[in-house]
C-alpha positions in Angstrom: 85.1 113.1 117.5 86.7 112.9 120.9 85.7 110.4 123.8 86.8 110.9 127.1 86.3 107.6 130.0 87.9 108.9 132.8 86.6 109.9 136.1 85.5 114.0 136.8 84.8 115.0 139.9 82.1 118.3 140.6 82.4 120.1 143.6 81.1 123.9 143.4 82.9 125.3 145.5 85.5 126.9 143.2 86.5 126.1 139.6 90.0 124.5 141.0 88.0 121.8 143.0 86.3 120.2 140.2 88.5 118.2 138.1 89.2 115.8 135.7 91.7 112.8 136.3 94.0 112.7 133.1 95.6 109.0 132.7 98.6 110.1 134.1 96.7 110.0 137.7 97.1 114.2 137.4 94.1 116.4 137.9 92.9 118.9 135.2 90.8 121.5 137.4 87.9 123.4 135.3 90.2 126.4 135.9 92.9 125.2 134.5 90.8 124.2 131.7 89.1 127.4 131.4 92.8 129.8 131.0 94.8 126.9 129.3 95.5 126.1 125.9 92.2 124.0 124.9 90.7 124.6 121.9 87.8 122.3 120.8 87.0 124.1 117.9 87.5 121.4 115.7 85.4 118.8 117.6 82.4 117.4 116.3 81.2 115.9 119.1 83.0 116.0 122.6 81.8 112.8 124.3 82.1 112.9 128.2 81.2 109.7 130.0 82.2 110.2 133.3 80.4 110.8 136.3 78.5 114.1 136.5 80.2 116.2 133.5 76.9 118.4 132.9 76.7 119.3 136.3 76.8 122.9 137.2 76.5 124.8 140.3 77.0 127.7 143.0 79.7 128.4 144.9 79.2 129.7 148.4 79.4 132.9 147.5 76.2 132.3 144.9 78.8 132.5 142.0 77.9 130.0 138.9 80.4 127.1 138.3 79.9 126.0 135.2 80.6 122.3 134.7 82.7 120.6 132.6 80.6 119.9 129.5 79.2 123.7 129.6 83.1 124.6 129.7 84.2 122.3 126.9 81.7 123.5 124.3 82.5 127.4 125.3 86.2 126.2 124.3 84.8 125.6 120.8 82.8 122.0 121.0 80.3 122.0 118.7 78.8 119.2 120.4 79.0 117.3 123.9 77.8 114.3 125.1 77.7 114.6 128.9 76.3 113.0 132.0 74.0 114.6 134.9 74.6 112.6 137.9 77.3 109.6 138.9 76.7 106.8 136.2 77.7 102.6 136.2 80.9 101.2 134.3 79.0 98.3 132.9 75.5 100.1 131.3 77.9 103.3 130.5 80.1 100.7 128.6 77.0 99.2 126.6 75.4 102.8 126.2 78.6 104.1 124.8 78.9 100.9 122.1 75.1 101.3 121.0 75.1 105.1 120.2 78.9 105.2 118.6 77.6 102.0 116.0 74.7 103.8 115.5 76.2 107.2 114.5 78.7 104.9 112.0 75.3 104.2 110.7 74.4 107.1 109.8 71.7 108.7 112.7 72.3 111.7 114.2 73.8 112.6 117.5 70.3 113.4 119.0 68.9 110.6 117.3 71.7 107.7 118.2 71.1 109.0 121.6 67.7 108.7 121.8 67.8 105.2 120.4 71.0 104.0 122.5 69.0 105.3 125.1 65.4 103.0 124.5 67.8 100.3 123.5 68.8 100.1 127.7 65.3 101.6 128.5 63.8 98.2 126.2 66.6 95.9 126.0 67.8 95.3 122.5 65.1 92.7 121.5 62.5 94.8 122.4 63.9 98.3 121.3 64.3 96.8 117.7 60.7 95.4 117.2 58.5 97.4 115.6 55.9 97.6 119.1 57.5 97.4 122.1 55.9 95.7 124.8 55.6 97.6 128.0 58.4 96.7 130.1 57.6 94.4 133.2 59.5 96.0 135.8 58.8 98.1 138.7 60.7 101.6 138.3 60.5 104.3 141.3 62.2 107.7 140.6 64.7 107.0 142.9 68.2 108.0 141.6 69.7 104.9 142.5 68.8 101.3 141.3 68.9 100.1 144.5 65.2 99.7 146.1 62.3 99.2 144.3 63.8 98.3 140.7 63.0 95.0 139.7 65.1 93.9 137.0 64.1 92.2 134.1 66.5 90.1 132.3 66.0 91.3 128.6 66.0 94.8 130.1 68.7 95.0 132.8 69.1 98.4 132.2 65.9 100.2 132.4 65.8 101.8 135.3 66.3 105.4 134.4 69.2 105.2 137.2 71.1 103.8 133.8 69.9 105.3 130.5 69.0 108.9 131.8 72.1 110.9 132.5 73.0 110.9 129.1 72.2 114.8 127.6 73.3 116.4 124.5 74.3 119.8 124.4 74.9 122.0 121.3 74.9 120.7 117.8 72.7 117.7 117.9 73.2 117.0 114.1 
């Protein structure tokens, strides 16, 4: 297993303006990721919690850029853990602790996803009873928490905005 927390940033343009920022404040481009020495073959799961590391796109010239968790499991991942839009420190933090102690217990990736996932969507109380109760808040598809999301406090985390950019790709066992 490999985790990556670091910042990526997608822009579609061409493969060397998408990037990753190593901890060494240096930038790995998708390009350079692409032709360099990176094998993943012997990952298990590639996790990549940064902002926007399943986003693809076009270039101007209506050429595909694949993003960076596309890219990773083409370098031999068999599977990855990657986000679709811009995602919070704080609930990205929690996220990442509820799915990793699940998978220690023994669930799945698809299925430690899919419960670190409700346990933000429910709060933790909730999530763990047998019935959860409907959640009290008002949710708008907006991307952004900002607007209509009320907040409740057992569930400070259920706007989609938090628990939704989350996908697996590849082996989900």
């Amino acid at each position: 297993m490999v985790h990556v927390a670091s910042h990526f940033v997608f822009r579609p343009r061409t493969e060397r303006d998408s990037f990753l920022l190593l901890g060494d404040g240096t930038r790995l481009n998708l390009g350079e990721l692409r032709q360099g020495d990176y094998n993943f073959t012997a990952v298990d799961l590639l996790t990549l919690s940064a902002c926007e590391t399943a986003v693809g796109g076009q270039r101007a010239d209506g050429k595909e850029v694949e993003g960076l968790g596309t890219l990773a499991q083409k370098q031999g991942a068999k599977g990855v853990i990657a986000t679709r839009w811009k995602v919070a420190d704080t609930s990205t933090g929690k996220f990442m602790q509820h799915f990793y102690r699940l998978r220690q217990a023994g669930l799945t990736k698809a299925d430690a996803l899919r419960q670190a996932q409700l346990l933000l969507l429910y709060g933790e109380e909730r999530a763990n009873s047998q019935a959860p109760e409907t959640p009290r808040t008002v949710v708008s598809l907006r991307r952004h928490p900002e607007g209509d999301f009320i907040p409740d406090p057992k569930a400070p985390y259920a706007h989609p905005y938090y628990w939704a950019p989350f996908i697996l790709m590849g082996n989900w066992l």
